[in-house]
PDB file of N, CA, C and O in Angstrom:
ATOM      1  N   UNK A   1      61.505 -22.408 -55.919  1.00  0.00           N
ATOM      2  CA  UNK A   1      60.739 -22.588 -54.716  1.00  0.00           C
ATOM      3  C   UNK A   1      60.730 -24.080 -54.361  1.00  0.00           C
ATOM      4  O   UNK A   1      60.935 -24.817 -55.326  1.00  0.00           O
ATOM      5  N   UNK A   2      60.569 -24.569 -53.392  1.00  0.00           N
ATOM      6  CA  UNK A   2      61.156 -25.597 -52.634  1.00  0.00           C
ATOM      7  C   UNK A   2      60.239 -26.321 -52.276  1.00  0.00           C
ATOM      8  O   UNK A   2      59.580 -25.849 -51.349  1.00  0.00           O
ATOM      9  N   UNK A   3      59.823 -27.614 -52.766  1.00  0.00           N
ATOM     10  CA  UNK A   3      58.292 -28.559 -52.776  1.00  0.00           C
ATOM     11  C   UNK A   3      57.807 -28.762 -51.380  1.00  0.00           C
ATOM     12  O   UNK A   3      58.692 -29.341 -50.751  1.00  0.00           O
ATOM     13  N   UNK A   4      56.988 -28.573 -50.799  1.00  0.00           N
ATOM     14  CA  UNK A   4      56.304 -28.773 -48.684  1.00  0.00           C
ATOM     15  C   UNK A   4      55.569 -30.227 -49.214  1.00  0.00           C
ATOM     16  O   UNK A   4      54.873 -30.689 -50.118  1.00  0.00           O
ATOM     17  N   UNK A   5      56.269 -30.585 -47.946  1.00  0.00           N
ATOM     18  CA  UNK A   5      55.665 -32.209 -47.921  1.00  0.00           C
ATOM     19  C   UNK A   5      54.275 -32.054 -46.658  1.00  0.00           C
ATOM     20  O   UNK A   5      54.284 -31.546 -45.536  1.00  0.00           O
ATOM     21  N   UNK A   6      53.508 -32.527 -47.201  1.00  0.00           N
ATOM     22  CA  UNK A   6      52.241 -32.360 -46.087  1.00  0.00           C
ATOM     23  C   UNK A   6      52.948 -32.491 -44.797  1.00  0.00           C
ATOM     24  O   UNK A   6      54.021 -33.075 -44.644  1.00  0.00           O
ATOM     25  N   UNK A   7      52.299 -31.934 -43.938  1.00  0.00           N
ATOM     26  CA  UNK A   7      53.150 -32.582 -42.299  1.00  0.00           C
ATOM     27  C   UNK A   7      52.196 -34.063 -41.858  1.00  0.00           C
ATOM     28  O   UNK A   7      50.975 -33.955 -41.968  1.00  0.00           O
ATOM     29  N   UNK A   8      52.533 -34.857 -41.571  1.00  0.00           N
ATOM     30  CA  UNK A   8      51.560 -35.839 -40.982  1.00  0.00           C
ATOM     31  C   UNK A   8      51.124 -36.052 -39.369  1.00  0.00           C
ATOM     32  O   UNK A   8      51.138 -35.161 -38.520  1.00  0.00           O
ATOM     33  N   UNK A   9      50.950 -36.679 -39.275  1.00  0.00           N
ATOM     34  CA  UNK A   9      50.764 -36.489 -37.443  1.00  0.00           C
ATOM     35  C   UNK A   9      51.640 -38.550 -37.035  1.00  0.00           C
ATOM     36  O   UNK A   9      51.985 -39.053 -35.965  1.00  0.00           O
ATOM     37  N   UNK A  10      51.668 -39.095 -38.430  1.00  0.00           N
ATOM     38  CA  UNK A  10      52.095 -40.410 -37.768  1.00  0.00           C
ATOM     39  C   UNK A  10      51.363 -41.121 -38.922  1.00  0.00           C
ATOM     40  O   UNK A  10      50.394 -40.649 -39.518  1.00  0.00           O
ATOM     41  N   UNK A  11      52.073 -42.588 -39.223  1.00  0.00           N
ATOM     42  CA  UNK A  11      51.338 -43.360 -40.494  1.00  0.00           C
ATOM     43  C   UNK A  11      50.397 -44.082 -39.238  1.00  0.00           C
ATOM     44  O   UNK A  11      50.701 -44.239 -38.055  1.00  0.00           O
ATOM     45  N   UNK A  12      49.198 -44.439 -39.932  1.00  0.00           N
ATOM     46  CA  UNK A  12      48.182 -45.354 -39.290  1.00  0.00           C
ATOM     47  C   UNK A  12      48.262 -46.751 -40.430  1.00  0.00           C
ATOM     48  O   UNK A  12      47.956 -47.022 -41.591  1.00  0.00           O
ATOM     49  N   UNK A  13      48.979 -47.476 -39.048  1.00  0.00           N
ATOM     50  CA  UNK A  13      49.074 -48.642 -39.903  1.00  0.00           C
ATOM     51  C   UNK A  13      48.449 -50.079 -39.292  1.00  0.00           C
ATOM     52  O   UNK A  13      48.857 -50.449 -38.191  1.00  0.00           O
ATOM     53  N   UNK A  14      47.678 -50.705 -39.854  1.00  0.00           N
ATOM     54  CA  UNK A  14      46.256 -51.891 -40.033  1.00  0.00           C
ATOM     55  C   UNK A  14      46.824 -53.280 -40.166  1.00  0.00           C
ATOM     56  O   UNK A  14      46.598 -53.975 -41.157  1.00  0.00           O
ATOM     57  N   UNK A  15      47.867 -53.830 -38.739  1.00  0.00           N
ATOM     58  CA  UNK A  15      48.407 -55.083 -39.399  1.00  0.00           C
ATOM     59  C   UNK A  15      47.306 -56.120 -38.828  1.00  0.00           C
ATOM     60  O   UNK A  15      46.468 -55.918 -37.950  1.00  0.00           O
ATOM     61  N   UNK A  16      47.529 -57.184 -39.513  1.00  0.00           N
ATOM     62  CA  UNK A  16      46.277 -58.370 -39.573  1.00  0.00           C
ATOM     63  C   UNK A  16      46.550 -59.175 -38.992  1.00  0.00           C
ATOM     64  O   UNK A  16      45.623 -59.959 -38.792  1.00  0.00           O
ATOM     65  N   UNK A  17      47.869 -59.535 -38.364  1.00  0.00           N
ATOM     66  CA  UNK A  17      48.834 -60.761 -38.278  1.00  0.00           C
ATOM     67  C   UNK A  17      49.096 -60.114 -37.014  1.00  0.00           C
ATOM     68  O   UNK A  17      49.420 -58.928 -36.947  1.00  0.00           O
ATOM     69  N   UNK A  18      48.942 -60.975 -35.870  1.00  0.00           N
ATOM     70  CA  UNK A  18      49.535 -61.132 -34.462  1.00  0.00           C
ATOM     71  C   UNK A  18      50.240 -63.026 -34.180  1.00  0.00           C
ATOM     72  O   UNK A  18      50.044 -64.166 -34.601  1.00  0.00           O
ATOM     73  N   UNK A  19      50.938 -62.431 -33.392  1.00  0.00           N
ATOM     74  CA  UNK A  19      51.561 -63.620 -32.756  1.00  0.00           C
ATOM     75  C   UNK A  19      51.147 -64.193 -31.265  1.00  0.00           C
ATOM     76  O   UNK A  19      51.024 -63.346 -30.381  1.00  0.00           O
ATOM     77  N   UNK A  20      50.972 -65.283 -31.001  1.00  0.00           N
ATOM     78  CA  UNK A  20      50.575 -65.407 -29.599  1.00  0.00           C
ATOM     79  C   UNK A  20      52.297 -66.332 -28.999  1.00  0.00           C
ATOM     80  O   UNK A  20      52.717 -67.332 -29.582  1.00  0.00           O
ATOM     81  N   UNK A  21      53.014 -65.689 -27.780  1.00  0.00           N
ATOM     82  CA  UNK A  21      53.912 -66.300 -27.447  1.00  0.00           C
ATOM     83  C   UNK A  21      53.687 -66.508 -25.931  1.00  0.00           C
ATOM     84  O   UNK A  21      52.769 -66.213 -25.167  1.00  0.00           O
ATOM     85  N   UNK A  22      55.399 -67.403 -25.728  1.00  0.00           N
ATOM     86  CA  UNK A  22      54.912 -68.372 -24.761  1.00  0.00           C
ATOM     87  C   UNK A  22      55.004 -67.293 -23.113  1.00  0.00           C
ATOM     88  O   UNK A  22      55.937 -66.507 -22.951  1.00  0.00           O
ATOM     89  N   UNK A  23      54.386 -67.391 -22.529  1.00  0.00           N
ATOM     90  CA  UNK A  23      54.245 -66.955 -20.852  1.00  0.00           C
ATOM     91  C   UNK A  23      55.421 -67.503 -20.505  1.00  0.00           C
ATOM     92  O   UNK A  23      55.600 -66.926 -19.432  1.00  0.00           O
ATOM     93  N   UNK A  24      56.619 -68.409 -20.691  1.00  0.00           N
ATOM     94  CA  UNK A  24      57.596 -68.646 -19.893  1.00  0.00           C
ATOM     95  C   UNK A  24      58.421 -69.723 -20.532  1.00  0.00           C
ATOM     96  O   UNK A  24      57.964 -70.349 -21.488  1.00  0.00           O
ATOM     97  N   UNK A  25      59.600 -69.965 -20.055  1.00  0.00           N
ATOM     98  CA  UNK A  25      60.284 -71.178 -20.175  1.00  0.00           C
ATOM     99  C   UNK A  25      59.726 -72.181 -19.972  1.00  0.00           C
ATOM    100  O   UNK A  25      58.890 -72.253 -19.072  1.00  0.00           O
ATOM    101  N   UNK A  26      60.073 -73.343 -20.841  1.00  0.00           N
ATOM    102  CA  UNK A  26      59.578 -74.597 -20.732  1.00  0.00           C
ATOM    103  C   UNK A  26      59.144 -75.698 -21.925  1.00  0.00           C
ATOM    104  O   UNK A  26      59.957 -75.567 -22.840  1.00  0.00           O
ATOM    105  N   UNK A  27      58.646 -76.220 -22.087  1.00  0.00           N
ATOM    106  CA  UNK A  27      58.569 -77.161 -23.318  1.00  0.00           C
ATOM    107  C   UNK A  27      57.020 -77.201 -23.505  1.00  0.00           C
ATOM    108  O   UNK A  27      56.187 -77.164 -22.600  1.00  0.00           O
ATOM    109  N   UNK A  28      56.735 -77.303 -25.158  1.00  0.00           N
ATOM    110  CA  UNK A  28      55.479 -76.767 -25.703  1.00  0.00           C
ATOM    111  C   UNK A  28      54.811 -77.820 -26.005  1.00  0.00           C
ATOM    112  O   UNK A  28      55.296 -78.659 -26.764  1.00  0.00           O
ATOM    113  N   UNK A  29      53.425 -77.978 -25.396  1.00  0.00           N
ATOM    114  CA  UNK A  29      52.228 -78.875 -25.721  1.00  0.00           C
ATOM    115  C   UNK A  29      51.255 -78.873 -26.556  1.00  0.00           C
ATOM    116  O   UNK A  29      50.292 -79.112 -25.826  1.00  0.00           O
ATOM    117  N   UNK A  30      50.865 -78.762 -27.604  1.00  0.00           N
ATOM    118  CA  UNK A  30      50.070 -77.701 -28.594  1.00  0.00           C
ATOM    119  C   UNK A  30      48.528 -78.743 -27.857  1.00  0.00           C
ATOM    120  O   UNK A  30      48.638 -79.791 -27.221  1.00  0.00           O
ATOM    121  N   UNK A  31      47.506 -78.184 -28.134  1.00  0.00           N
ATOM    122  CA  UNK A  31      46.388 -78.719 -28.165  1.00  0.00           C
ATOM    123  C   UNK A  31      45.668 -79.189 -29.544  1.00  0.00           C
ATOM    124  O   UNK A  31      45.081 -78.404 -30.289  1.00  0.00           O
ATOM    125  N   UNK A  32      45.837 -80.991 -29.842  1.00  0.00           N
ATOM    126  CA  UNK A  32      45.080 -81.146 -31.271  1.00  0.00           C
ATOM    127  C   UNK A  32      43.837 -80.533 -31.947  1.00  0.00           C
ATOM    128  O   UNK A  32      43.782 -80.319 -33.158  1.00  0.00           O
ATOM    129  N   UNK A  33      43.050 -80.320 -31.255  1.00  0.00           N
ATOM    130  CA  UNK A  33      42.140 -79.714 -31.859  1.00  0.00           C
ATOM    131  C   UNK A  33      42.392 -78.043 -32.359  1.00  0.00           C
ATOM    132  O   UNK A  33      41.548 -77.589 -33.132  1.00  0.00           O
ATOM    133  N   UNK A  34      43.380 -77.259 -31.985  1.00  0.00           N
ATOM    134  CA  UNK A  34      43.914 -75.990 -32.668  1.00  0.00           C
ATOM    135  C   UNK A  34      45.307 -76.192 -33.066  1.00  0.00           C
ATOM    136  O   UNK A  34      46.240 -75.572 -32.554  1.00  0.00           O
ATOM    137  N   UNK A  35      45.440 -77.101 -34.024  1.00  0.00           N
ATOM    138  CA  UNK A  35      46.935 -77.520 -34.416  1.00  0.00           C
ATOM    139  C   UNK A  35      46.885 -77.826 -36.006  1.00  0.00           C
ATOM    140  O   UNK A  35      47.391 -78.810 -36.545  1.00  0.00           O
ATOM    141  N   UNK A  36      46.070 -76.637 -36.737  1.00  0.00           N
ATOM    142  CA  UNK A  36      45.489 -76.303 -38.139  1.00  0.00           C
ATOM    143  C   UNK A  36      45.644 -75.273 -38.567  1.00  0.00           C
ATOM    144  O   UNK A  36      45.535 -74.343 -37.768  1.00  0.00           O
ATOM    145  N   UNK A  37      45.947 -74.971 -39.921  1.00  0.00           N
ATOM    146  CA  UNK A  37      45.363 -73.466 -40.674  1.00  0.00           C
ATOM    147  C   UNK A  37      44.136 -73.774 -40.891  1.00  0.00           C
ATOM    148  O   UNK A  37      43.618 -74.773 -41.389  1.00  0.00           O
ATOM    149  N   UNK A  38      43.556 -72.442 -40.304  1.00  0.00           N
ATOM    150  CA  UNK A  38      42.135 -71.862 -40.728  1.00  0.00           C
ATOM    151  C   UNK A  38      41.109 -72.264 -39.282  1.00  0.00           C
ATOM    152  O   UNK A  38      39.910 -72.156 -39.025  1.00  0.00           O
ATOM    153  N   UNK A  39      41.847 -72.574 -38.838  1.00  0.00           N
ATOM    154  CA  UNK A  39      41.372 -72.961 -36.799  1.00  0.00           C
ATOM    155  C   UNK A  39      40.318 -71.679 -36.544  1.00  0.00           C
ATOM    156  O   UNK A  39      40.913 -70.609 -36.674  1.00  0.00           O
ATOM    157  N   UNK A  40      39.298 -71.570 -36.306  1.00  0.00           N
ATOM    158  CA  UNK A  40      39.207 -69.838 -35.656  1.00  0.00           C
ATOM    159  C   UNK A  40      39.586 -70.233 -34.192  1.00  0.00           C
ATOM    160  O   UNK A  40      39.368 -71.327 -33.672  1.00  0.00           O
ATOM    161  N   UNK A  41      40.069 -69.370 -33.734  1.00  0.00           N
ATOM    162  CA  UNK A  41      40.578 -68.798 -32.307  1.00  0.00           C
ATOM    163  C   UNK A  41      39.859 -68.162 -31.946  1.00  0.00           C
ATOM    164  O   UNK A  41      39.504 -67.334 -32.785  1.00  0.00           O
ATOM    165  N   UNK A  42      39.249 -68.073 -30.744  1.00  0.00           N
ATOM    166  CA  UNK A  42      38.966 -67.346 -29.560  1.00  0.00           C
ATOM    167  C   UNK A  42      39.531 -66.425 -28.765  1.00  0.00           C
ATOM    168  O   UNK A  42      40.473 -66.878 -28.115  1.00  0.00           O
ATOM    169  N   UNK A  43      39.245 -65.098 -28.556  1.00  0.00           N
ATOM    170  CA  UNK A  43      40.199 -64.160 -27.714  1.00  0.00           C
ATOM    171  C   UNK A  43      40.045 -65.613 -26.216  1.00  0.00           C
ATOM    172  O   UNK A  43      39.170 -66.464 -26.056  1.00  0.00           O
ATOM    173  N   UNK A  44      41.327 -65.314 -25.385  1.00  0.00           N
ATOM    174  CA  UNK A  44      41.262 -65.607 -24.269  1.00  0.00           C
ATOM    175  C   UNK A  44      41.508 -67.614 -24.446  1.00  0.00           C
ATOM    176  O   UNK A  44      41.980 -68.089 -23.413  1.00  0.00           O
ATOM    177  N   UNK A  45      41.262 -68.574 -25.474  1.00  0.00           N
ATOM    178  CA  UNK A  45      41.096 -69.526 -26.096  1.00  0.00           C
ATOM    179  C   UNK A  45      42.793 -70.296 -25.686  1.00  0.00           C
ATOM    180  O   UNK A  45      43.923 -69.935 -26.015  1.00  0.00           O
ATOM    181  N   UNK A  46      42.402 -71.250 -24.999  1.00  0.00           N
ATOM    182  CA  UNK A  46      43.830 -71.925 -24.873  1.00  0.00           C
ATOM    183  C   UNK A  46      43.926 -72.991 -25.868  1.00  0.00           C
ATOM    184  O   UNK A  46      43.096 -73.720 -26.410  1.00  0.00           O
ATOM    185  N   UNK A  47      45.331 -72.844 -25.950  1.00  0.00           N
ATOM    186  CA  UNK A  47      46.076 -73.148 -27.582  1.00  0.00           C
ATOM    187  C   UNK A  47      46.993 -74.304 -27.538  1.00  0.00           C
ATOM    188  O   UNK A  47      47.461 -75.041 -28.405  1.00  0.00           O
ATOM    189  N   UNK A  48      47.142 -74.202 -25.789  1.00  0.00           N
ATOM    190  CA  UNK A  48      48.521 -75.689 -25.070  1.00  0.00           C
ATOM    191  C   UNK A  48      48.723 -75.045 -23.787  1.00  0.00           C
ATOM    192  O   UNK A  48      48.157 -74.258 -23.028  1.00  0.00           O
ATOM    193  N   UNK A  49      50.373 -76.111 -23.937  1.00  0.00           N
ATOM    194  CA  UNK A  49      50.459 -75.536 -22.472  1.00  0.00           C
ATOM    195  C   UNK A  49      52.291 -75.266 -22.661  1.00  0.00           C
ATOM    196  O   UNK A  49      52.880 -75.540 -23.707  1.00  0.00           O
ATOM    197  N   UNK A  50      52.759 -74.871 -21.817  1.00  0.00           N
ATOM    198  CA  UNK A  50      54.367 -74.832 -21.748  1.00  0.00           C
ATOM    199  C   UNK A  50      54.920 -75.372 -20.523  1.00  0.00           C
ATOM    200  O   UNK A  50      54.999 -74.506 -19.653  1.00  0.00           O
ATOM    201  N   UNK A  51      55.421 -76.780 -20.083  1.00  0.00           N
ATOM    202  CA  UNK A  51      55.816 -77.277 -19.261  1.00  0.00           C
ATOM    203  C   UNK A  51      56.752 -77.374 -18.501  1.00  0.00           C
ATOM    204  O   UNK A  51      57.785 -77.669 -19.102  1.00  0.00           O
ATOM    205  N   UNK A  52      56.898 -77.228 -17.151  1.00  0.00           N
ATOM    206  CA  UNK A  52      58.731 -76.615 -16.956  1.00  0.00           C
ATOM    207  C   UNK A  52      58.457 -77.817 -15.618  1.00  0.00           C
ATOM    208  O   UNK A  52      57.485 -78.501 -15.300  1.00  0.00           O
ATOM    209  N   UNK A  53      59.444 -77.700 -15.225  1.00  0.00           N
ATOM    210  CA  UNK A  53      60.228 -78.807 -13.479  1.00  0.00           C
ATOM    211  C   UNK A  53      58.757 -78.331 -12.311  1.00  0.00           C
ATOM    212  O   UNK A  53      58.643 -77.432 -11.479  1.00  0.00           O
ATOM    213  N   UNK A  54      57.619 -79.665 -12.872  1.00  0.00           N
ATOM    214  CA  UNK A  54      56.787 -79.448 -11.432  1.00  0.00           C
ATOM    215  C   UNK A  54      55.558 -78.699 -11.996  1.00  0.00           C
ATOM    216  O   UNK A  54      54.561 -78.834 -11.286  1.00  0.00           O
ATOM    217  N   UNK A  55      55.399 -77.988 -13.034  1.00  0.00           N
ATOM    218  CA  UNK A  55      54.283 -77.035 -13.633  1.00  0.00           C
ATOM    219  C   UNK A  55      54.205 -77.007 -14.702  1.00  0.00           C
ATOM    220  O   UNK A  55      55.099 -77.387 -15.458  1.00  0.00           O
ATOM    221  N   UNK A  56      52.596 -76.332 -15.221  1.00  0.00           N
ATOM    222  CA  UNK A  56      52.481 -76.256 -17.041  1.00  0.00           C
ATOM    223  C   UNK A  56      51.257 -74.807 -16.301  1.00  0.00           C
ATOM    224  O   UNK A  56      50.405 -74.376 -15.525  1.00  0.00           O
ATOM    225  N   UNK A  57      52.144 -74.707 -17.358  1.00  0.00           N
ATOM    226  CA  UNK A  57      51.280 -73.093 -18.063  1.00  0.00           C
ATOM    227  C   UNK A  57      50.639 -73.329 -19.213  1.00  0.00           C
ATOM    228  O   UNK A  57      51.069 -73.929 -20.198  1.00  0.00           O
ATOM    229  N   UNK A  58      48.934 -72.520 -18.943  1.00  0.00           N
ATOM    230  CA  UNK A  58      48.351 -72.141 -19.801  1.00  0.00           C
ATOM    231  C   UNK A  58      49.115 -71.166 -21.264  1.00  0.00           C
ATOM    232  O   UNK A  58      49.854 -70.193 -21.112  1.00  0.00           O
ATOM    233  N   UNK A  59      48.688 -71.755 -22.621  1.00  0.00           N
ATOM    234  CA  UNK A  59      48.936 -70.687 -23.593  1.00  0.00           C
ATOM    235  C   UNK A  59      47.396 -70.095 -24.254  1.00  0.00           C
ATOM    236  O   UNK A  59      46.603 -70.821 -24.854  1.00  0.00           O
ATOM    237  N   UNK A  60      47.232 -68.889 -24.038  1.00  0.00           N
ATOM    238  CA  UNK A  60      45.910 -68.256 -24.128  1.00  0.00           C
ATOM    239  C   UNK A  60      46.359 -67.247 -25.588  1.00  0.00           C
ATOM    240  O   UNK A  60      47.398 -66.794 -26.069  1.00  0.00           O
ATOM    241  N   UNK A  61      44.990 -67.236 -25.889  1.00  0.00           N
ATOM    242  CA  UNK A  61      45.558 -66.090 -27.034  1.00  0.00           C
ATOM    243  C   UNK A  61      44.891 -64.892 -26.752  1.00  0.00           C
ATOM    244  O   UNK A  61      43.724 -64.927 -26.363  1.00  0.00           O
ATOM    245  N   UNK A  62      45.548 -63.737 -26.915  1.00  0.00           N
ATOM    246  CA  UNK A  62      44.810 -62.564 -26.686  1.00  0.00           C
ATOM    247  C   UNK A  62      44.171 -62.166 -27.675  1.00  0.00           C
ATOM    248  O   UNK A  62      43.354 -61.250 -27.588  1.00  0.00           O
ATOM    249  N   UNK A  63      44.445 -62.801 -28.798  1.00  0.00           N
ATOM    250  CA  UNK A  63      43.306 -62.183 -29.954  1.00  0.00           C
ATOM    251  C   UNK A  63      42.347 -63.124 -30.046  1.00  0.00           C
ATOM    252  O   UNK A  63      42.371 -64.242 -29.532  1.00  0.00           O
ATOM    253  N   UNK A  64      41.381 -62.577 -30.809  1.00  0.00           N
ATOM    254  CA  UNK A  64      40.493 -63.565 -32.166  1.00  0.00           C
ATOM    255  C   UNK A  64      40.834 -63.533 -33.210  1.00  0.00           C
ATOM    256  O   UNK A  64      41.038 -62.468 -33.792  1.00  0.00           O
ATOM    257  N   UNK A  65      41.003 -64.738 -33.772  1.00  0.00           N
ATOM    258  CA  UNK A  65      41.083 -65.180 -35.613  1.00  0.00           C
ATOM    259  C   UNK A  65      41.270 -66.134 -35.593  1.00  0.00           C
ATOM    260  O   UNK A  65      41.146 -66.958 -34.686  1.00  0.00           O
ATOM    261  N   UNK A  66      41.771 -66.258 -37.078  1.00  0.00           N
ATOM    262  CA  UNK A  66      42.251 -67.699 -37.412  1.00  0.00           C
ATOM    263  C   UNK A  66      43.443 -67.952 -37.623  1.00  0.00           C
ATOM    264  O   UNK A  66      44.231 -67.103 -38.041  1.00  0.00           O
ATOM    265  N   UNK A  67      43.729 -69.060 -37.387  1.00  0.00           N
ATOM    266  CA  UNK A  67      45.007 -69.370 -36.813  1.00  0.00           C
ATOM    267  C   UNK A  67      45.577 -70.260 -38.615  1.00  0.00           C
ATOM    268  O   UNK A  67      45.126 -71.136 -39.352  1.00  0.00           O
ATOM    269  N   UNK A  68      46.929 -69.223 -38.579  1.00  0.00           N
ATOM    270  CA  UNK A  68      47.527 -68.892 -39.758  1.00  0.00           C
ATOM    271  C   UNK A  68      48.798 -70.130 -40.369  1.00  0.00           C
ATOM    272  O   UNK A  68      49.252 -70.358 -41.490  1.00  0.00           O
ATOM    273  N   UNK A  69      49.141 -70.949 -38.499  1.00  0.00           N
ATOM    274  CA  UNK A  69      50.316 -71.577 -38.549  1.00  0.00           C
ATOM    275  C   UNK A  69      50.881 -71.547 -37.103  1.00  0.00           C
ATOM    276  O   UNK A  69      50.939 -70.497 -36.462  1.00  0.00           O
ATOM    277  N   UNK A  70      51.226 -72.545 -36.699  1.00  0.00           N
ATOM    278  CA  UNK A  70      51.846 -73.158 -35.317  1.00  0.00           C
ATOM    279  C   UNK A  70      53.460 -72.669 -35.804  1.00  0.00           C
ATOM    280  O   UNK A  70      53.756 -73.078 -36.927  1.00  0.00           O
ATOM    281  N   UNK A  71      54.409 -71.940 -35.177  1.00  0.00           N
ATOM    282  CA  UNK A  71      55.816 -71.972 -35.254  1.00  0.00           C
ATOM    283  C   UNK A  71      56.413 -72.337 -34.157  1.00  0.00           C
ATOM    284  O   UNK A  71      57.614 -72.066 -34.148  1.00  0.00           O
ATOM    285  N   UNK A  72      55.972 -72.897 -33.150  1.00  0.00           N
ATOM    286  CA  UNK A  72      56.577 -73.980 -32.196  1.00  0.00           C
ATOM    287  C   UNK A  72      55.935 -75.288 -32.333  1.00  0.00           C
ATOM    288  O   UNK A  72      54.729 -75.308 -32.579  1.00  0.00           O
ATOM    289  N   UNK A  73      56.678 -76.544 -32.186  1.00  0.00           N
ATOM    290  CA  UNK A  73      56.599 -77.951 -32.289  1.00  0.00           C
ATOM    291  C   UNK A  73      56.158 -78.462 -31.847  1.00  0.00           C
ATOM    292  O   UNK A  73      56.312 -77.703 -30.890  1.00  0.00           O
ATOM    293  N   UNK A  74      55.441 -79.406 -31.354  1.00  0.00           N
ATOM    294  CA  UNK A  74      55.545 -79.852 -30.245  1.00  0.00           C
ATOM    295  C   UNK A  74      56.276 -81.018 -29.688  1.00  0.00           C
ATOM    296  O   UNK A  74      56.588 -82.036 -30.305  1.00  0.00           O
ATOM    297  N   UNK A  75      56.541 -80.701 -28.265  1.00  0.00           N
ATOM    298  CA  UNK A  75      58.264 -80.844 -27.483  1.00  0.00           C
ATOM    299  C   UNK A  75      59.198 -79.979 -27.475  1.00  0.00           C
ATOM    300  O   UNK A  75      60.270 -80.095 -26.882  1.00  0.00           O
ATOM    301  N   UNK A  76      58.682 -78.659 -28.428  1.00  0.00           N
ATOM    302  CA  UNK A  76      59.710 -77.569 -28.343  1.00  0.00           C
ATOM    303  C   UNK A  76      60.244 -77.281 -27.333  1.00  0.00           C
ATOM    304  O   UNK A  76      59.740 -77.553 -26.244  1.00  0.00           O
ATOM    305  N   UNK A  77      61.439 -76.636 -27.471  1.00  0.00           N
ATOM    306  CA  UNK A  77      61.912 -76.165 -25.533  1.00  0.00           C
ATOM    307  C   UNK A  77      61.325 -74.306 -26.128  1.00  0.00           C
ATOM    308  O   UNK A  77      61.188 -73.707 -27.195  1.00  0.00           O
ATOM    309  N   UNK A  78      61.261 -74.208 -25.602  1.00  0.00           N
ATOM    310  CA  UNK A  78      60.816 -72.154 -25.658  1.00  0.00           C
ATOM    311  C   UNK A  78      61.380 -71.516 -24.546  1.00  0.00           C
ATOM    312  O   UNK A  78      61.620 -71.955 -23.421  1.00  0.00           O
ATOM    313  N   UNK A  79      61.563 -70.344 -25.072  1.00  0.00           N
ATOM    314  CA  UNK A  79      62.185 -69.190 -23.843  1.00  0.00           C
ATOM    315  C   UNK A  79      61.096 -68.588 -23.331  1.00  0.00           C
ATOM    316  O   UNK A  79      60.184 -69.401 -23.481  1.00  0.00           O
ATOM    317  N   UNK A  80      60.615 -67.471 -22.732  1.00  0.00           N
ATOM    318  CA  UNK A  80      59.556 -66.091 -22.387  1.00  0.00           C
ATOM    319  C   UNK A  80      59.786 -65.437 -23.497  1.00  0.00           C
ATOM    320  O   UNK A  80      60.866 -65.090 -23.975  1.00  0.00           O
ATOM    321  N   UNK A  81      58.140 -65.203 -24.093  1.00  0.00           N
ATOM    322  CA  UNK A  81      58.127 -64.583 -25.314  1.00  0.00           C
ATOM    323  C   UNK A  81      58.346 -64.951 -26.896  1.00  0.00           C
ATOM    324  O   UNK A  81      58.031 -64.366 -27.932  1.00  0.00           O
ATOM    325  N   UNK A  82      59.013 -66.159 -26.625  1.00  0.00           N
ATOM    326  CA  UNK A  82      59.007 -66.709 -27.954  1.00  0.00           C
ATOM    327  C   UNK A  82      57.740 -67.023 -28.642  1.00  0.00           C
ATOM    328  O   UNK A  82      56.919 -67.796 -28.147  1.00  0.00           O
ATOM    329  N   UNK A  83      57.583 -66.482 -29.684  1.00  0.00           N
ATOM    330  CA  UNK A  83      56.495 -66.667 -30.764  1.00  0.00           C
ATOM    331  C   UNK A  83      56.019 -68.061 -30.600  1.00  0.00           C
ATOM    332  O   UNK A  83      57.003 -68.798 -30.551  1.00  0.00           O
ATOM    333  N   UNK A  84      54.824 -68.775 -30.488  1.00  0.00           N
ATOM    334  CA  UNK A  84      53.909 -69.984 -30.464  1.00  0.00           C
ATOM    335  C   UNK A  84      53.264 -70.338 -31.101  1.00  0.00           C
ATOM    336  O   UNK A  84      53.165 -71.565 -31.106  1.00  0.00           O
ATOM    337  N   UNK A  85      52.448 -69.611 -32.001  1.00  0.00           N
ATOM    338  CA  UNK A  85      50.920 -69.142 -32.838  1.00  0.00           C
ATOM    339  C   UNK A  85      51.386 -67.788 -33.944  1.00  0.00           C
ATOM    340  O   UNK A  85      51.973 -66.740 -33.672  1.00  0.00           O
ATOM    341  N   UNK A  86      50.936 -68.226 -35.070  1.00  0.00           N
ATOM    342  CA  UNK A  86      50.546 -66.710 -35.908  1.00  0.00           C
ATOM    343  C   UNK A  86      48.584 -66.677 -36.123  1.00  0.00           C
ATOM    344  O   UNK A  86      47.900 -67.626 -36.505  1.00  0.00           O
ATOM    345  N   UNK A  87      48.282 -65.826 -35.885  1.00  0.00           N
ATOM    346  CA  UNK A  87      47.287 -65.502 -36.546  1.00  0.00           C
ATOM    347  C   UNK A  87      46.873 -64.519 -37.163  1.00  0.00           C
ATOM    348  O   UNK A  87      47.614 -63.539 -37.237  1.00  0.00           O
ATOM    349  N   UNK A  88      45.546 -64.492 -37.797  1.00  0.00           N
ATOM    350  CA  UNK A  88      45.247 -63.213 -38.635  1.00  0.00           C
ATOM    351  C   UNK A  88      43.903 -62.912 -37.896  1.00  0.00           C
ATOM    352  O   UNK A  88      42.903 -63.628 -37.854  1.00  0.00           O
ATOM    353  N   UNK A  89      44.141 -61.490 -37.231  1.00  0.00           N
ATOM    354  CA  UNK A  89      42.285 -61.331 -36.688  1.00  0.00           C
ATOM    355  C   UNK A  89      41.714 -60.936 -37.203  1.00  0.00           C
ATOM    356  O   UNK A  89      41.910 -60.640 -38.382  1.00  0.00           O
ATOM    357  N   UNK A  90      40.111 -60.615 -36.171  1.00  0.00           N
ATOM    358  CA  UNK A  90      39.331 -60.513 -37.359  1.00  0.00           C
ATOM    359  C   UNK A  90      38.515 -59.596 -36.392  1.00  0.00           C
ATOM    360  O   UNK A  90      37.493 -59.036 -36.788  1.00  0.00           O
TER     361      UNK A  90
END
């Protein structure tokens, strides 16, 4: 007789770690005062800016936590979407 694997409906999975990336092309400004591990972040909390020919964009984070590690530089050049921020929420 032939072992039945429970059926599941889907794994529920609890990750801790979000990324906040950039709104657009352009070159990355970090803000000193969130340019730390262990920063807490603010949902909505601007983080820099991304500067392009004539404009700078806000970088906002959509989560809350604490901020885990900066993986853009600053002076970085960045694409749309490139990773900016790791954090861990809370």
């Amino acid at each position: 007789m032939p072992l039945r694997m429970p059926l599941h409906e889907g794994e529920k999975i609890l990750v801790m770690e979000r990324v906040i990336v950039a709104p657009r092309v352009g070159t990355f400004r970090p803000l000193p005062e969130v340019n730390g591990v262990g920063v807490p972040v603010e949902k909505g909390q601007l983080i820099g800016t991304v500067e392009g020919p004539g404009s700078s964009t806000p970088v906002c984070s959509p989560f809350r936590g604490e901020l885990m590690g900066m993986l853009a530089h600053e002076g970085e050049r960045l694409r749309e979407g490139q990773p900016v921020a790791w954090l861990r929420v809370s």
